[in-house]
C-alpha positions, -999 to 999 in steps of 0.1 A, spaced: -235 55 720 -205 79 703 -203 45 681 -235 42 670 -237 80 661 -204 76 639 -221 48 623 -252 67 615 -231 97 600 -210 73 577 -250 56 565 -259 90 562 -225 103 540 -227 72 524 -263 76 512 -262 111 502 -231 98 482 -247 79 459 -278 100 452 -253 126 443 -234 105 418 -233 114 385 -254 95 357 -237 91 323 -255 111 293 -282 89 278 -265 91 239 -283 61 230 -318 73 241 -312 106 223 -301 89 190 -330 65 196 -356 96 202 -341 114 171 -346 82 150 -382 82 158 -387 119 150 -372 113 115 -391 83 116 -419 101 122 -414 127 91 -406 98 69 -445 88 75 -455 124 68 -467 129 102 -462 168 103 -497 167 77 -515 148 99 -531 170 128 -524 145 159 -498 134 149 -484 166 142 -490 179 181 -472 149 193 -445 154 167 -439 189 183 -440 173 219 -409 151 211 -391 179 191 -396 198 227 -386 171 246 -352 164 227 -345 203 231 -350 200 267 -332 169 273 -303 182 257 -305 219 277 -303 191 307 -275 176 297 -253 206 291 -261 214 328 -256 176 341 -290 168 350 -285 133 328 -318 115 348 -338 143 340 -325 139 305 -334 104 306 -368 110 313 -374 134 287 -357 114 260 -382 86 270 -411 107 268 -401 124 232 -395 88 219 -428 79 230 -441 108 218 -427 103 182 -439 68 183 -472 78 188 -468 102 156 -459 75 139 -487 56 144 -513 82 136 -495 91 112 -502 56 96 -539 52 109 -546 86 90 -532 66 57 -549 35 63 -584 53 66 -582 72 35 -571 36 15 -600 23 31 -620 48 24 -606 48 -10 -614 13 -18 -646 12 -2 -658 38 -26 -642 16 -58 -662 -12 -42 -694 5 -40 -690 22 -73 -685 -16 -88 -716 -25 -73 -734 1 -86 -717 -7 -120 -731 -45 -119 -766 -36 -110 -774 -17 -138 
């Protein structure tokens, strides 16, 4: 019985151990999440409105995970780092639907105007 007790304080200690153990700063997913906000202002995404918002998430999120990695809270870090790069991503993308509208727009209008050149 005293064995089996032992036992279960040494899974116990052993358990708590490794939840406690510290995770190594995620530099790579920070320089990756800071990539995709510059990324994300090479595509002018700041003058799109959506894009914008999401843009602000990910400049939050980057702030944050580094306030948790000066106080050691690296998996939190990690987390937030994921969601700003995802958040830049997304900025990126709007970003570039927003474009890709108004050239379509753009060229529809050429196209009609042609037609309405032809007709006459």
């Amino acid at each position: 019985m005293k064995t089996s007790a032992v036992f279960a304080f040494c899974l116990l200690v052993a358990s708590f151990s490794g939840a406690c153990a510290s995770v190594p700063p995620p530099s790579e997913r920070l320089t990756s999440a800071e990539a995709a906000i510059r990324g994300a202002l090479e595509v002018d995404a700041n003058t799109v409105p959506r894009a914008q918002l999401h843009l602000k998430l990910a400049q939050e999120q980057v702030d944050k995970a580094k306030r948790y990695i000066q106080d050691d809270q690296n998996d939190r870090a990690e987390l937030a780092l994921r969601r700003a790069q995802a958040d830049a991503e997304l900025a990126i993308v709007l970003a570039r639907e927003q474009d890709m509208t108004t050239k379509a727009r753009t060229a529809q209008a050429r196209v009609e105007k042609l037609k309405a050149g032809k007709s006459q």
